[in-house]
C-alpha positions, 0 to 999 in steps of 0.5 A, spaced: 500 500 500 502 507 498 500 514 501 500 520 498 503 526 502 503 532 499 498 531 492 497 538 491 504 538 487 501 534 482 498 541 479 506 542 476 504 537 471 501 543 468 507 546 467 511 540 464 504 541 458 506 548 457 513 546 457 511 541 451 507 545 448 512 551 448 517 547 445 513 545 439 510 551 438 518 554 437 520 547 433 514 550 428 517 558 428 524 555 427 522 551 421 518 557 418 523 562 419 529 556 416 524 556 410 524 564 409 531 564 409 532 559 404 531 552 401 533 547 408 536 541 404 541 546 402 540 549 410 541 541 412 548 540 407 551 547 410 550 543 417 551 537 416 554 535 423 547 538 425 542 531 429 535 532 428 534 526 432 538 529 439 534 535 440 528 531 440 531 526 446 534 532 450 528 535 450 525 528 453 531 527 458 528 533 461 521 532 461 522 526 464 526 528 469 522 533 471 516 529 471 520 525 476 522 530 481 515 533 482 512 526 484 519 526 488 515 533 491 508 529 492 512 524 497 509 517 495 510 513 501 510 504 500 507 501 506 512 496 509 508 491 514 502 489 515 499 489 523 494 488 526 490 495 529 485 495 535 480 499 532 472 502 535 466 502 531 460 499 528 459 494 521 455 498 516 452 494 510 448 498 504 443 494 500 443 497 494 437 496 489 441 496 482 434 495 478 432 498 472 426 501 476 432 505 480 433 508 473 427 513 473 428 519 473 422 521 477 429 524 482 434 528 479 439 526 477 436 518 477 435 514 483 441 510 482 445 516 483 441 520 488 442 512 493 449 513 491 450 521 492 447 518 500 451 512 501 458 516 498 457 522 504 456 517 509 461 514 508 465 521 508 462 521 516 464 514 518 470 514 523 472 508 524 466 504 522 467 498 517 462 498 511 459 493 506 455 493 499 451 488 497 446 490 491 441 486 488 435 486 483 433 479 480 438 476 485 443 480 491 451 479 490 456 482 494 460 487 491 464 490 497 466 485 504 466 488 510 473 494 510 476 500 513 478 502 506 473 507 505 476 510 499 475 503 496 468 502 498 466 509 494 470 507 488 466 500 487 459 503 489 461 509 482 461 502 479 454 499 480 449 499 475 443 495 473 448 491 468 452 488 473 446 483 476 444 478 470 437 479 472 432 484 474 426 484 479 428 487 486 430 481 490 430 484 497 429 477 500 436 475 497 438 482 499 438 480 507 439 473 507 446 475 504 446 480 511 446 473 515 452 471 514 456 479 511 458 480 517 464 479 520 462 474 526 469 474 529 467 481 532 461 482 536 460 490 534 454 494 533 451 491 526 446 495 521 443 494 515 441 500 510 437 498 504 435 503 499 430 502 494 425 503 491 420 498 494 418 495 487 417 489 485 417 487 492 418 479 493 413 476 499 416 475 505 421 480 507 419 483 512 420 475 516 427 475 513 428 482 517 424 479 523 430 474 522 435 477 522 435 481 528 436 475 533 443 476 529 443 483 532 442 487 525 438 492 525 435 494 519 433 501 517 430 502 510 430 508 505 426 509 500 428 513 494 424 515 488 416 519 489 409 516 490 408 520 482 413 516 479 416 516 472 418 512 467 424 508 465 429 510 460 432 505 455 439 508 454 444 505 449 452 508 451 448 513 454 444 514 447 437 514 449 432 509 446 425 511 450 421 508 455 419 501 457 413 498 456 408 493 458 405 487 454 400 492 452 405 497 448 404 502 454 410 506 457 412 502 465 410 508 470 414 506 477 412 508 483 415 509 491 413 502 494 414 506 502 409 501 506 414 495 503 420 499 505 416 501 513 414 494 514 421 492 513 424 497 518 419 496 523 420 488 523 428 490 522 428 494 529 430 499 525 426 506 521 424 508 514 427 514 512 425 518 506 431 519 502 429 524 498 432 530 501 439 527 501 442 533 507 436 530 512 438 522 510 445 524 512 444 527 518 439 523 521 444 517 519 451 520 521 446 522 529 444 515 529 451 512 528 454 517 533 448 515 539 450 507 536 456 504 541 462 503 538 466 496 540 472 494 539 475 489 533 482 488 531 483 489 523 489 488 518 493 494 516 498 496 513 504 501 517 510 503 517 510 507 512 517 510 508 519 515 504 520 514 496 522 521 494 529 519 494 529 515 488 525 520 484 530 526 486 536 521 484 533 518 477 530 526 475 537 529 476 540 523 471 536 525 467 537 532 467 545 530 467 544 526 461 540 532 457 546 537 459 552 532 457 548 529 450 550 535 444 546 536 439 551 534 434 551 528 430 555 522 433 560 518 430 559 512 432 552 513 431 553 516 424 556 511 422 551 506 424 545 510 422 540 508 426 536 515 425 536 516 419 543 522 421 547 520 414 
């Protein structure tokens, strides 16, 4: 594992494309201004110890050289050891419906993205709390085992979609029958289950599985996204829109909030619906419950010692700058005489 110390040094490397695009631009103005003072084949013979390879490769020397002091300037750092580190917190899973119904744009921008935007911000509350993923449409997977890594948690919720389930529906059953055995049973921590759905095409049944799974000491809480109007289901193709979808009377599907499936749930679950439209409201009622939640102690792996790697990247830019010093731009004679450029 690796650690960024000071990323903000990355802006530098806007200065190495100006640097390139200087040296292009002044590469066009020297062959315009040759071409105004004469013909540049008879240029090239009156300069014939002259490489048109050499000052390309300096130039890349320096760049390259460049590039590797400013990530010298940025510090990464490579974990070493692997330990094991007492922590305090909770397990947190989210349920995630990827359905199609999760589509709709009755929420803006769909409400896929908008379950998204709420599972992302309380993951950015969360301290030391472990955090899972399960989605599910047709049936549940899990996408993300119980982890401390919050940055990987966010980078694969970006990534869930109705295309990665094979098939549609809104197996809530599956969903927390998965639960049962996602949590991390070494630990006996605080344990809480975030189904955010929809509510449609609900299975029978559900409301007993939640009723089930508090005897493993999971609580459930429901939030329900999407409006009691509804919206249609867009059909898109690479992002290019096809129309909606329609039932076996050619009649556009029109998919509603299901809030009395989604309380049923969370009132078995020994949880609360909460309505997850207004995004600023569902974080703060969550971060609150989180912080009241008693937090146990686990042990989980990390890794630790991290050392700094700048020096390889001071050492390998300034060769590279060294090289571009000591290259002349004159042909080589060894080299000539081997013409891999093309230099005769």
């Amino acid at each position: 594992m690796y650690q960024i110390e000071e990323p903000k040094y990355f802006y530098l490397f806007i200065a190495i494309a100006v640097l390139v695009l200087f040296y292009f631009l002044n590469w066009f103005w020297k062959v315009k201004k040759q071409k105004e003072f004469g013909d540049l084949k008879l240029l090239n013979q009156l300069s014939p110890q002259k490489s048109v390879f050499k000052p390309a490769l300096k130039m890349i020397f320096v760049l390259i050289g460049l590039s590797l002091l400013i990530i010298a300037m940025v510090n990464p750092k490579m974990g070493t050891q692997l330990k094991s580190v007492k922590r305090q917190g909770v397990d947190i899973v989210f349920a995630l419906d990827v359905s199609k119904s999760m589509l709709s744009e009755d929420i803006a921008p769909t409400r896929l993205e908008k379950s998204k935007q709420i599972i992302s911000k309380i993951i950015d509350k969360l301290g030391s709390d472990r955090v899972g993923i399960i989605i599910y449409a047709g049936n549940a997977y899990p996408l993300l085992p119980i982890t401390t890594d919050h940055g990987a948690a966010k980078m694969f919720l970006q990534n869930a979609g109705p295309d990665m389930v094979s098939s549609q529906g809104t197996a809530i059953n599956e969903a927390l029958e998965l639960s049962k055995t996602f949590f991390d049973d070494d630990t006996q921590t605080n344990r809480f289950l975030f189904v955010i759905s929809d509510g449609e095409d609900h299975e029978e049944n559900s409301s007993n599985i939640a009723e089930e799974i508090v005897d493993l000491g999971i609580r459930t809480y429901t939030i329900g996204v999407g409006t009691n109007k509804g919206g249609p289901i867009p059909i898109k193709n690479k992002g290019k829109f096809l129309g909606y979808k329609k039932d076996n009377k050619d009649e556009v599907v029109i998919t509603k909030l299901n809030v009395e499936t989604l309380k049923d749930i969370a009132k078995k679950g020994d949880g609360k619906y909460i309505y997850g439209n207004k995004t600023s409201k569902t974080i703060e009622y969550v971060e609150e419950l989180l912080l009241k939640a008693d937090k146990k102690e686990f042990e989980t792996k990390q890794f630790s010692d991290y050392k700094d790697q700048f020096q390889w990247f001071v050492g390998f830019g300034l060769l590279f700058l060294v090289l571009d010093v000591f290259l002349l731009s004159k042909k080589t004679k060894w080299v000539q005489k081997l013409n891999l450029f093309n230099e005769r």
